[in-house]
N, C-alpha and C positions, 0 to 999 in steps of 0.2 A: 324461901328466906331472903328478904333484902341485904343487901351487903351494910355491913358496920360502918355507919361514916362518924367519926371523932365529935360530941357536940348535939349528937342528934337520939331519939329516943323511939320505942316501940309505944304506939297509940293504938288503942280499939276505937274503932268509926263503924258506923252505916255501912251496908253493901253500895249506896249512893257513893260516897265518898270514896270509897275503894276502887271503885268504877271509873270515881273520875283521875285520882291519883295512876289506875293505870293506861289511862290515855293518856296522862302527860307522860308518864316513860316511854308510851309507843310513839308516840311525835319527837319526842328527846331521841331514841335511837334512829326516827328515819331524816329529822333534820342534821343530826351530826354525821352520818353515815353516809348524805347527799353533798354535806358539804364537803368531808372529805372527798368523794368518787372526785366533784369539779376538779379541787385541786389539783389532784393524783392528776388526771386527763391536762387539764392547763402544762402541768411542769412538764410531763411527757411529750405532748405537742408542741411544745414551745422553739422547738429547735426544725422543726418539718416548714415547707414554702406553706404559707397563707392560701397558695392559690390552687393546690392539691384539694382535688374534689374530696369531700371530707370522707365519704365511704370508702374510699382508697387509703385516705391514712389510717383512717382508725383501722379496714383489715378486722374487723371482727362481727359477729350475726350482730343483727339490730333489728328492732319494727322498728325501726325510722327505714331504713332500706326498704321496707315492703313498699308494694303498689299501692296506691288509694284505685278509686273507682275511674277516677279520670289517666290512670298509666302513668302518672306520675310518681316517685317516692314520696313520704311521707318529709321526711328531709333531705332537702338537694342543692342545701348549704356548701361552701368553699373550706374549708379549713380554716380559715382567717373570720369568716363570718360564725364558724361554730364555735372559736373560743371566743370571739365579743358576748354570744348568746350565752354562754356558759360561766363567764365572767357577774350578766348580769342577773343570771339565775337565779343567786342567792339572796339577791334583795326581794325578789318573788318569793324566794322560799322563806322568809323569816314573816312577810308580812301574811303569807297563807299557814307559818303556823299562829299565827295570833289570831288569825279568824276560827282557824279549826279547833284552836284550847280553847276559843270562849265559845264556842258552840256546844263542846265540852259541858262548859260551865252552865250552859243553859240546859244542857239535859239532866243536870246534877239538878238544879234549881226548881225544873219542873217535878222530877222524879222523888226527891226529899221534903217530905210530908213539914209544912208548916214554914218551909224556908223561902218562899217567895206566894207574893199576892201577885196576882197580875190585875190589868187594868179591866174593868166591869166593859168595858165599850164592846164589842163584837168585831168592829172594825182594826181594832188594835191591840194584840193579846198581853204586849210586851210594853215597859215604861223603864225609865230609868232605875238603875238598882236602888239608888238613895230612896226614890217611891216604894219598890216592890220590897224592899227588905228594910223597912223602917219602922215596923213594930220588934224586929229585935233588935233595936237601940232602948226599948224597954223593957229587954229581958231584966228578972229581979238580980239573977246570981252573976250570966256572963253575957253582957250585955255587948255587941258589936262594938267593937272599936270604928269610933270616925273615921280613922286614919284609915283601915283596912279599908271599910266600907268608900272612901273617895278615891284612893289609888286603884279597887275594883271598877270604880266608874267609868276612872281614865280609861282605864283597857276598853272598857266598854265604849267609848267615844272613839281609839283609836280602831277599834275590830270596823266601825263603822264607816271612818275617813276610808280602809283601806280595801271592805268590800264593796263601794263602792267608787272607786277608782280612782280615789282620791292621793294627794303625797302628804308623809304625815308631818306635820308641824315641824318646823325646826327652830322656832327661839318661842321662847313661855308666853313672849307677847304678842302669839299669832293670833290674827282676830277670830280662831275660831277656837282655839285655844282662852280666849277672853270670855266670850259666846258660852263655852262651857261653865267656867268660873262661876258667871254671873245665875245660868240656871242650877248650878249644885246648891250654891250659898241659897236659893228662894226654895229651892225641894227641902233641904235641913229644915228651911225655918219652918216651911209647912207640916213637915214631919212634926214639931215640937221636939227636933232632935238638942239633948241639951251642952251645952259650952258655948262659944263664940265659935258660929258657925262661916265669920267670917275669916278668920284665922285660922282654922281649917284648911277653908279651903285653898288660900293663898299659899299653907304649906305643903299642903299635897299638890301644887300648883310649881312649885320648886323644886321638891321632892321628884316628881316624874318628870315634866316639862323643862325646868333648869338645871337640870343634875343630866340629863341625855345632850343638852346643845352645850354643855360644859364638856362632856367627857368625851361627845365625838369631836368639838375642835380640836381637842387637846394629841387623841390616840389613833383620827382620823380612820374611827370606823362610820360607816354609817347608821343617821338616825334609828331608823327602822332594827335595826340589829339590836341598837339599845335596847328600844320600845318592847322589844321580844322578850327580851330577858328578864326587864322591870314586869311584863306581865304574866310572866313566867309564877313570877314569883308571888305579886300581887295576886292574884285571882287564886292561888292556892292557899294563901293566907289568908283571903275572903273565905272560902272554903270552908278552912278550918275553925275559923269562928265561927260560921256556921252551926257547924257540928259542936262546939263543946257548949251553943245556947240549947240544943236540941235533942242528941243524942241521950237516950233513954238504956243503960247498959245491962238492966234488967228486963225490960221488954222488946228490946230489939237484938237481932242477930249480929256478933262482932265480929269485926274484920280487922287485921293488924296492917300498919300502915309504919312507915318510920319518917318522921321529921323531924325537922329542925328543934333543939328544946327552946330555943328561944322565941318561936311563934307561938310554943305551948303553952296556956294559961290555965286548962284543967286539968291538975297533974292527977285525979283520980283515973281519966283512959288511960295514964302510961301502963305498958305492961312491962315485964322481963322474963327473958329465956326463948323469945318466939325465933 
């Protein structure tokens, strides 16, 4: 049973969706769980000399103490060098969970019958979500929202700045950030996705891009930490529109899931008492 959060409702999904929803709880408990350990390790070491080989301070088993093949340990860091690296860990860790929920996403996408086209080429399996999921912007009943579907995109632009080594944009008007913009708005049109597809995109362009370079000057976390959290949430709410264009609760196997009721637009999955 999931815990009761105030605001929020039991839904039947797909064994897909279920699947995906608990990989993002198993990524939610090992990224809060890493970032406390850092902390906890920073405040404690914080008062020991920098220059204490760090195996002596820490005093506790490790495989970083083990040998590699060449006789050396695996970490043979200072104490002052393993809190810099520990420090900068969690910008590692926020940007490797945004790559691993949307890899997530991508096995949800392949796995859930009818929710992704992929591209016919051979050489290239995979296309932007606004291509692969834009026959359900003409679902007849619950037809993708814009909005979900271009904030899903972002994550998908951002998974890609950061698995390949890139740093992720910091003001809306990065030019790759611009780059993006200008290929959503020509996928829309191509789609025959309908509204002003240019206004769209500009909002979801504010929305994720100007609302993260707002809120880290202001609170002085970093980008990337934002980015995590806006895709946290976006790619689950892509997700779930997914499922309520899709989901068949007569011919397919139910699975209860609890979200937010305010992403919820098919109130016929909600259930009660699960």
């Amino acid at each position: 049973m999931t815990d009761v959060v105030p605001g929020s409702v039991n839904l039947r999904v797909s064994r897909e969706l279920f699947t995906l929803y608990q990989t993002q709880e198993a990524l939610n408990r090992f990224l809060w769980s890493s970032e406390a350990a850092y902390s906890f390790a920073l405040g404690r070491l914080r008062r020991k000399s920098p220059d204490t080989d760090a195996q002596a301070a820490l005093d506790v088993e490790s495989r970083a103490w083990q040998k590699a093949t060449s006789g050396r340990r695996h970490y043979e860091g200072t104490l002052g060098e393993l809190r810099v690296a520990l420090a900068a860990n969690s910008s590692v860790l926020f940007g490797l969970t945004i790559v691993q929920f949307y890899a997530a996403l991508e096995r949800y996408l392949l796995a859930r019958g009818g929710a992704y086209r992929p591209r016919t080429k051979a050489d290239n399996h995979w296309s932007p979500l606004i291509v692969g999921c834009a026959h359900l912007g003409r679902h007849e009943v619950f037809p993708m929202p814009v909005e979900r579907l271009l904030a899903a995109d972002a994550s998908r632009f951002l998974r890609n700045l950061i698995a390949h080594g890139e740093q992720v944009p910091l003001a809306p008007d990065d030019f790759r950030v611009t780059r993006w913009k200008l290929l959503a708005q020509r996928h829309l049109e191509r789609a025959g996705w309908p509204g002003d597809s240019r206004r769209a995109v500009q909002e979801t362009t504010y929305r994720v891009f100007g609302r993260v370079t707002e809120r880290s000057n202001q609170v002085r976390l970093p980008a990337v930490y934002l980015y995590m959290l806006y895709s946290f949430t976006n790619l689950a709410a892509f997700a779930l529109a997914i499922e309520e264009a899709l989901f068949d609760p007569v011919a397919e196997e139910a699975f209860v899931v609890r979200r937010q009721a305010k992403y919820v637009r098919r109130t016929d999955l909600i259930v009660e008492g699960e």
